[in-house]
N, C-alpha and C positions, 0 to 999 in steps of 0.2 A: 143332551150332549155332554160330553165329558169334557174334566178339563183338558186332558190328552188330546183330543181331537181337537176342541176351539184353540188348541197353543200350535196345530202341523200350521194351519194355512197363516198366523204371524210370522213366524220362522221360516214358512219360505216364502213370503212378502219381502222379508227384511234380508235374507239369499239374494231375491234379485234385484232390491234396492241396492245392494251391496256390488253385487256384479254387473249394475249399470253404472253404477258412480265412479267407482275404483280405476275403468282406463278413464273421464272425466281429470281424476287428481292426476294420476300417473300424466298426462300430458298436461297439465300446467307445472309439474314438476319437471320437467325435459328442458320448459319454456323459460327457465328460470336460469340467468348464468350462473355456469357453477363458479369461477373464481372470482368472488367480490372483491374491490377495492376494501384495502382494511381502513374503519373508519378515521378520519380525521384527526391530529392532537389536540387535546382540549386546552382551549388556553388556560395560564396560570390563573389562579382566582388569586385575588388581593383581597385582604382583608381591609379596610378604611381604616386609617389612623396609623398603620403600618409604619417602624421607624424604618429614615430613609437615611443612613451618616451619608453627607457629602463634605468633599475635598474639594476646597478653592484650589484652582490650578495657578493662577498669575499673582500679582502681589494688585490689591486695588487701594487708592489713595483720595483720599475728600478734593484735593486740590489738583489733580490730574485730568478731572472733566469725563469723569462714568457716568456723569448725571444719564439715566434713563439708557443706557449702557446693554442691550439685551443681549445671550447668546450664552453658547456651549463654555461657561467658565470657570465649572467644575466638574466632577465625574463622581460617581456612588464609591465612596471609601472600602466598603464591605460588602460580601454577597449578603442579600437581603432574600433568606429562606422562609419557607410559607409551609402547608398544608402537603403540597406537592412537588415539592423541592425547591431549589434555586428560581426565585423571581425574578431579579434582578441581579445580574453578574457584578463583580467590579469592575471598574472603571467603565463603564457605559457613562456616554453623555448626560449632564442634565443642566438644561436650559436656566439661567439664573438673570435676574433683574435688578440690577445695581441702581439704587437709589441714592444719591444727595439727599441729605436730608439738612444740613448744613454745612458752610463752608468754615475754616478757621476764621474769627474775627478778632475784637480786642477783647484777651481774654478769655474767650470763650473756645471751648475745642469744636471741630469739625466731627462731622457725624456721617454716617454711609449706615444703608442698611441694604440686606442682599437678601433680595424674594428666590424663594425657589417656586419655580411654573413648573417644566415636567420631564421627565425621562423616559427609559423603555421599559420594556418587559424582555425576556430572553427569546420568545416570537416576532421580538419587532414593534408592540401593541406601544400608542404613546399611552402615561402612566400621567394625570396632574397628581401633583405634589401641592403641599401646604406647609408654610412656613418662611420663617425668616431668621438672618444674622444680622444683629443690631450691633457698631460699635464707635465707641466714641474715641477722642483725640482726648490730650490732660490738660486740664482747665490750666490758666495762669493768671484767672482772674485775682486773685488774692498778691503775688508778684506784681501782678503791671500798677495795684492800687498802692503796695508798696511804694515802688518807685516811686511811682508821681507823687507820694507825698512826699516821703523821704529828699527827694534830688529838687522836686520841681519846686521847693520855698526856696532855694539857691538860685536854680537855673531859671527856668523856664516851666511857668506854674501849667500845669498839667500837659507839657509838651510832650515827656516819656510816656505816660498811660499810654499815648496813641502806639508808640512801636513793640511793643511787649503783645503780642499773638497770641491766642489759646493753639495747641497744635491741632495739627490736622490728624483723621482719623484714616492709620495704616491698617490695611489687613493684609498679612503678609501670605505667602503662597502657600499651601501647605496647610490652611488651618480647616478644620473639620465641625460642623454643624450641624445638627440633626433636624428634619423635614419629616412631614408623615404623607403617607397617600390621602388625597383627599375623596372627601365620601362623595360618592355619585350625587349629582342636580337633584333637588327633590321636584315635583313636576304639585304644579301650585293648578288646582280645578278654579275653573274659571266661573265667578259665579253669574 
């Protein structure tokens, strides 16, 4: 047998393989919608550690009673651009946590710190953030120990110490601190 002749009967095997499978596809292609939804927007990707400037909106004060204070009381200073554009627009909300950390006493300044918790993404996504503003009030420690010596061997020995206050700590509205996104949970295997 030649190779001519053992090659007719594959070739026309492979004819009516062809010509039975062919309307097979052709009708699951029919079956098939033609107009698909165009896929989905992919959300922004954030990269971890991402700066985030925020803008205090209100003015907060050690002696005004923020202690544990939480809510929208700042907003994103800057648009915060990524890989794939605009992550975070300006002024979008961002969740802030007013801490007391002290009060003014004698002498001594008041202290306030502001956690940033979280914000959005330009789809809506809530974003945590990391970070904090720490600030203090101006001591007057060194004043009130004046006084009392100074005055109180006249007057009233260490009466004045007592009235001489460290100031309390203002942050005034407007002021701007930088935050980063925080890196996703790590997931801890249970042994």
């Amino acid at each position: 047998m030649s190779i001519r002749t053992a090659s007719k009967p594959i070739a026309s095997f492979l004819s009516f393989l062809l010509m039975v499978l062919s309307p097979l596809g052709a009708a699951q292609a029919q079956e098939l919608p033609q107009d698909l939804p165009p896929p989905p927007p992919q959300a922004p990707r954030v990269n971890p550690y991402t700066q985030v400037p925020i803008r205090i909106t209100q003015t907060i004060n050690s002696e005004a009673g923020y202690m544990g204070t939480q809510g929208t009381l700042g907003v994103v200073d800057r648009d915060v651009v990524g890989p794939q554009g605009v992550i975070i627009r300006a002024g979008t909300a961002v969740a802030l946590n007013v801490d007391l950390l002290a009060r003014a006493a004698v002498g001594e300044p008041g202290q306030v710190r502001i956690v940033a918790l979280e914000t959005s993404t330009v789809d809506g996504q809530p974003l945590p953030l990391q970070g904090y503003f720490l600030h203090r009030g101006r001591s007057r420690k060194g004043a009130s120990i004046g006084v009392a010596v100074g005055v109180g061997i006249f007057v009233l020995p260490m009466a004045l110490f007592l009235l001489l206050r460290g100031k309390s700590a203002v942050v005034p509205a407007g002021t701007v601190f930088n935050a980063a996104v925080a890196p996703p949970p790590t997931q801890v295997a249970p042994r």
